[in-house]
N, C-alpha and C positions, 0 to 999 in steps of 0.2 A: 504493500500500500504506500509507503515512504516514497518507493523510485515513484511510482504513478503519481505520488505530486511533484518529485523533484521535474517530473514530465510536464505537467502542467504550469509549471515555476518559468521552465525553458518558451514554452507557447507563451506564457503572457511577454517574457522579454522581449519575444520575436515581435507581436503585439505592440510593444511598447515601441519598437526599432519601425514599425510601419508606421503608427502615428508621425513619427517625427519624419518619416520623408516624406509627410504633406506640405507643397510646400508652403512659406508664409509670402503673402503679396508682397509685403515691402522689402523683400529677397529675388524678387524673380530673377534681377539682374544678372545674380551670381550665378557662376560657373559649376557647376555640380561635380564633388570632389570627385567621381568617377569621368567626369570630363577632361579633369586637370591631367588626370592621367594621362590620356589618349593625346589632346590637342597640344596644335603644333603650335610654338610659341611666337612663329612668324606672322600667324595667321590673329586679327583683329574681330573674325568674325563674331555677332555673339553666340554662347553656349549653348548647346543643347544635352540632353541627356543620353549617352551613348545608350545605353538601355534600355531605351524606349523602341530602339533600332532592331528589329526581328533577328540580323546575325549579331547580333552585341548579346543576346539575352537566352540565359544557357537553358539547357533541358535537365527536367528530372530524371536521370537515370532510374529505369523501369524496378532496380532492387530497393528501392525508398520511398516507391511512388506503389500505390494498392490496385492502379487502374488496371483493366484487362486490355487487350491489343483488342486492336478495329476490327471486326469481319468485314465489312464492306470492302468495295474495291474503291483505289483514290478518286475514279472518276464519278462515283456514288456520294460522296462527300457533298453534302448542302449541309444549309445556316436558316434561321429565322424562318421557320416554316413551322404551322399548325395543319396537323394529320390526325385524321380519324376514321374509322371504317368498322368491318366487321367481319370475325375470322368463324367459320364452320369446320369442323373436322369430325371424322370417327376413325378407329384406332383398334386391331384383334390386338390383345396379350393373350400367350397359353397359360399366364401364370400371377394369379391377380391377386391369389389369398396364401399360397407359397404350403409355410408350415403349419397355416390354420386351422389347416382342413386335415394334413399329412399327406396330400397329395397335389399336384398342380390341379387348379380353376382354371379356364379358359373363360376368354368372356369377351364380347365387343363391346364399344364404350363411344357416346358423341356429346360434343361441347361443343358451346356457341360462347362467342370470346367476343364483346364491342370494344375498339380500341381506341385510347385519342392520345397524342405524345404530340411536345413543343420541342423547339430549338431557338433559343433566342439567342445571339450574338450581338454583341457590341464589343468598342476597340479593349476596352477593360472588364468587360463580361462574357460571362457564355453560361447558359445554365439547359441541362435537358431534363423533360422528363417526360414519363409512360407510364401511361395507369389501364390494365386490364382488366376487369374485374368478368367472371364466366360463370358460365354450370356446365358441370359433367356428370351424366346420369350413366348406368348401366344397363343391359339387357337383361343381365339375368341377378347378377349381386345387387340388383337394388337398395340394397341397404349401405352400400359405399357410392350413392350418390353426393357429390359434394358441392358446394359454391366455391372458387375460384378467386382468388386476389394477386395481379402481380405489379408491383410498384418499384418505377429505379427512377435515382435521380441522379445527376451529376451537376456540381457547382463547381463553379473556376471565376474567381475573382480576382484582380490585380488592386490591392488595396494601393500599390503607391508605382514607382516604376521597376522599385528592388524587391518587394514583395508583393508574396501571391498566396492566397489561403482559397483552397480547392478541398472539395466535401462530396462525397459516395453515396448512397443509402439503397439496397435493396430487397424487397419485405417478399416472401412468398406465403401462401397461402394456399395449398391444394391438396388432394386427395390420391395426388400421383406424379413424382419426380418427374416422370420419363414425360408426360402429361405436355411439361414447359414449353413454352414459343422456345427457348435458345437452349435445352439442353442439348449439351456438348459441344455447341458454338458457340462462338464467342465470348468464352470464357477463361482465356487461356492468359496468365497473369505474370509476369517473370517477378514479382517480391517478394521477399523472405518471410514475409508473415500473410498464407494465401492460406483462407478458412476451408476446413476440411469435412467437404459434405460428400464423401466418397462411398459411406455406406450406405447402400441404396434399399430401404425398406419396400418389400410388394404394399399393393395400395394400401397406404394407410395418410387418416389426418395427419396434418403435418403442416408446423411454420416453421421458415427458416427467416433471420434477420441478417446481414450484415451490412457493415457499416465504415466507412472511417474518415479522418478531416488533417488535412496537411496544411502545413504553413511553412514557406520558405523565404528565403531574404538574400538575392545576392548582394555580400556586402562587398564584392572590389568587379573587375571585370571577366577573372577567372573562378571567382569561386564565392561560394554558398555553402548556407545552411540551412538544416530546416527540423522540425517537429512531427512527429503524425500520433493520432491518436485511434486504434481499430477495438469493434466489439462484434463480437459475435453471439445470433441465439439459434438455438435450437429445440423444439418443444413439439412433443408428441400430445395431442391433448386427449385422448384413448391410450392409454397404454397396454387394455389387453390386444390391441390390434398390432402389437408391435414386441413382442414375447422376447427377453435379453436387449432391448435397445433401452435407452434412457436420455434423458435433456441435458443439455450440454450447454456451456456459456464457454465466452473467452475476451479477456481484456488485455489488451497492449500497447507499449507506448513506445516509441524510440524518438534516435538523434539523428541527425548525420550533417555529417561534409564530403563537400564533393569540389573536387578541381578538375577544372580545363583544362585539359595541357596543352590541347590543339583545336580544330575547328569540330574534329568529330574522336577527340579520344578524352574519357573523362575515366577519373579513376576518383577513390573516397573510400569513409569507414564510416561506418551506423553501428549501433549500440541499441538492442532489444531487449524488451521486458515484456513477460506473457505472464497472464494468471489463467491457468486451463482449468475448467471444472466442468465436473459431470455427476450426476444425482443420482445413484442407483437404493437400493431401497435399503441399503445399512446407512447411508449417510452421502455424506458430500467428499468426492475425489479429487485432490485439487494437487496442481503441479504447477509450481513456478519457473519459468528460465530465464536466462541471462544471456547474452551472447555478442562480442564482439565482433564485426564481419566488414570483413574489407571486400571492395566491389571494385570493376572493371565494366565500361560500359564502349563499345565504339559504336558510332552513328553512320555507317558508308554511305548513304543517302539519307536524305531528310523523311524519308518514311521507310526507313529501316534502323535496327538495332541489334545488336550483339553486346549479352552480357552475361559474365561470371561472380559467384560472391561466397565469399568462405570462410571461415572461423573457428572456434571455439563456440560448445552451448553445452552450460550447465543446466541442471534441473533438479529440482527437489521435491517431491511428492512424497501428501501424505495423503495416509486412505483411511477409511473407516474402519473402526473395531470391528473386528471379522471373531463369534466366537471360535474355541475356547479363551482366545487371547483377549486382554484386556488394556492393551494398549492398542493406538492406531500403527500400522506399521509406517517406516518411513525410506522409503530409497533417495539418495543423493549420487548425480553420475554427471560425469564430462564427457562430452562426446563429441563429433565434428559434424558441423554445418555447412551445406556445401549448396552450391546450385548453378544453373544457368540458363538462358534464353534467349530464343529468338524471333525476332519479329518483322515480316516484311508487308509490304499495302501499295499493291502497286496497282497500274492502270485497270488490268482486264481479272488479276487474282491479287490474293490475300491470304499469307502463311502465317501461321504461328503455332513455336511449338516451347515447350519449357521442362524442367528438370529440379527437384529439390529436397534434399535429404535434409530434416528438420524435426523436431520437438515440435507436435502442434495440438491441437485438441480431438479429442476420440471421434468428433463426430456421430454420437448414439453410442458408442462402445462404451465400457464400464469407468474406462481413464483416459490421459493423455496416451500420445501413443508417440511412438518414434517411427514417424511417416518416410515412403521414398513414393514420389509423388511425381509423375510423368501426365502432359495434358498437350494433345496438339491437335490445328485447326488448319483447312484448306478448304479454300473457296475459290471456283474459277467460272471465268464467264467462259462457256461453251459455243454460244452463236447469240445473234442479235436479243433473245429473247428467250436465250436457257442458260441457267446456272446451274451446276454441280457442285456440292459440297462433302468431305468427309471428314469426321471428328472422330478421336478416338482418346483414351484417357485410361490409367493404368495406375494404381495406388496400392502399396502396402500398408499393411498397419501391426505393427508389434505392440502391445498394451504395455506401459511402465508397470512393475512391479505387479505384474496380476498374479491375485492368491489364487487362479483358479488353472496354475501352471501354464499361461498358454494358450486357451481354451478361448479368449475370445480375440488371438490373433487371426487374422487373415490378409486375401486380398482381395479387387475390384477387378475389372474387366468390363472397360465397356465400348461400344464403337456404332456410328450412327454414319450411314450415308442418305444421301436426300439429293434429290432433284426437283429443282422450282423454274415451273413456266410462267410469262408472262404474256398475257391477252391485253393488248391497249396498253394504259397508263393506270388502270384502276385494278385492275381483276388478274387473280395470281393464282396460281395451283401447286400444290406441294405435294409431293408421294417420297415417303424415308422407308427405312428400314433401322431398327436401332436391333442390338443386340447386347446381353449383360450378362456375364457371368461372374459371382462370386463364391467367396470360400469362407465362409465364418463357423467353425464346427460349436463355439458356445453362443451362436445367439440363435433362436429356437425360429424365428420371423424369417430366416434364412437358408439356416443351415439343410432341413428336408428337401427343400425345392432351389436353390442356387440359380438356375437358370431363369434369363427370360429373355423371348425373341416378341418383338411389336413391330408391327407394321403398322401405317397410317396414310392417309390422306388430308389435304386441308385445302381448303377454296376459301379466300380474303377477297372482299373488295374494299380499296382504301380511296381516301379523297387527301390533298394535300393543296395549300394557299400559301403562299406568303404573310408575313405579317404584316401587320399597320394595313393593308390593303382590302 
């Protein structure tokens, strides 16, 4: 709890360092110490603010920053547009109720999705957001009929010309993972602290929240720093639908610096602090880490990226009195943190893929877990008016200290292909195929039935305007 204010201590300094480079009228005149730097002392002209200048003002390297990489292609790329419409789809699973039953459920499934999402830009803003809210009814499990909620937001603010305070938030609300507009796209993240929803429950209730808010300040013309603060929820609100899985939180804060050393090579170290908890019915399981991590980021084009980042992570985890013993036990371990990613977003396709060996939270499992955590994304335009996409995504999970020897390690397996037509400017048709295989021999929701192959269909027709218009 201490580092998580000393975190907070660090956000307001940065805070405090934004206010001050508003600047005061009866100052305009002056030369901006970052200008002193640069300008040539022949030159009479007046000041301006080198950083206000698009190659003057650096990027967040993708290991400090929570964002996920673009699916779109660069030429898909629009600003200040309100859209809304309305998505139809139905969906076979052979496998709906898993270890419910003791056997695989089959069952087809259709939902109506109204959609409406904004993009407003300006020179010092950009804010998006998407609100779906649906129903998904069943044919024959009628009783895992559900309502539908998916909400994301993204904020990016430039409070002065050296700082910038950028904010995340994504709420889901469904009765089926696999369910989502973007499972397995567009979600592929290259940061050291990426929430871990890899255990994939058959249908069951289910919210998921994550969240998180960045603050950075370039103080000279190479180099920055910055703040982030991430939370993570996870809440089953049935829990017999969900036999071995449980609710999950995660809070965390870090630091970082990061230098320039050239137009597209930036290197840096961040400093991390997680509080992992999960709620199984002896009590609360909670693991703290710590983790030094130095990062390498190059930029070869301006929508591409390549980055590596790696360390030292501590942890400490204590778990609930498990009788006959009457203390909680407690594991403390060093271990190494490692990761990397890459990100490209070009005209006609859009790759991303990433890598990361980390202390992060069980995601439903009993504890934290010591994840190796593989996610990658491809998008390509095929002809005028067809897209092809495949995602594919691959996680282990070892449990910290689990009293149940092991029992509710496993791993994920999952992989989605899709094909999307488009009719006009309005009307769009999707047919995927996702496929999931897991391996969790202690969680009972899982472990009888592992498998699930889904197939789907989806017809959208969307409207899009400009803003102020």
């Amino acid at each position: 709890m201490k580092r998580l204010q000393y975190i907070f201590i660090v956000v307001l300094m940065l805070g405090a360092l934004a206010w001050s480079q508003t600047p005061d009228p009866s100052q305009q005149e002056k030369a901006d110490p970052l200008q002193q730097e640069k300008a040539d002392p022949s030159q009479q002209e007046p000041a301006t603010n080198i950083v206000d200048h698009p190659e003057d003002r650096m990027q967040t390297p993708p290991p400090v920053t929570g964002a996920t990489f673009p699916a779109a292609f660069a030429a898909e790329e629009r600003s200040n547009l309100l859209e809304y419409g309305v998505a139809f789809s139905t969906a076979y699973s052979d496998n709906v109720l898993a270890g419910l039953e003791g056997h695989p459920v089959s069952d087809i499934s259709y939902s109506i999705a109204p959609t409406i999402a904004i993009d407003a830009t300006t020179p010092r803003l950009r804010w998006i957001g998407s609100y779906a809210p649906g129903f998904t009814f069943y044919q024959r499990t009628s009783n895992l009929n559900e309502s539908d909620h998916n909400i994301a937001l993204d904020f990016e603010y430039r409070l002065s010309p050296h700082v910038t305070i950028s904010a995340r938030d994504g709420f889901v609300k469904s009765s089926n993972v696999l369910n989502q507009p973007d499972f397995g796209g567009g979600t592929v993240s290259g940061g050291t602290a990426v929430p871990n929803f890899s255990v994939i429950p058959p249908v069951a209730d289910r919210l998921s929240n994550s969240g998180n808010v960045d603050l950075t300040y370039q103080f000279a013309l190479n180099g920055m720093i910055g703040a982030s603060g991430i939370f993570t929820n996870l809440h089953y609100p049935d829990p017999s639908q969900v036999p071995g899985l449980y609710d999950s939180s995660t809070q965390a804060g870090s630091a970082f610096y990061s230098l320039r050393l050239s137009r597209m090579h930036y290197i840096g170290v961040t400093y991390q602090y997680q509080k992992l908890r999960s709620y199984p019915a002896e009590g609360v399981n909670e693991t703290q880490t710590h983790a030094p991590l130095f990062f390498y980021t190059v930029y070869p084009t301006p929508h591409s990226s390549i980055s590596v980042f790696g360390g030292p992570q501590y942890s400490d985890t204590v778990q609930p009195v498990v009788p006959p013993s009457n203390m909680a036990p407690e594991t403390r371990t060093w271990t190494p943190a490692a990761g990397g990613s890459l990100g490209w977003q070009g005209r006609l396709t859009s790759f991303a893929v990433s890598y990361s060996h980390m202390v992060a939270g069980g995601g439903g499992l009993v504890g934290a877990v010591h994840m190796d955590n593989a996610s990658s994304s491809l998008r390509r335009r095929i002809a005028k008016t067809l897209n092809g996409s495949l995602n594919a995504s691959y996680a282990q999970n070892k449990v910290i200290g689990d009293f149940l020897g092991g029992a509710n390690d496993g791993h994920s397996v999952s992989g989605t292909a899709e094909i999307e037509k488009l009719f006009g400017a309005n009307l769009k048709l999707r047919l995927g195929y996702t496929r999931l295989h897991q391996t969790y021999t202690g969680v009972t929701a899982i472990a009888v039935n592992p498998d699930t192959n889904r197939e789907f269909i989806s017809i959208s027709y969307n409207f899009s305007r400009p803003l102020g218009r």
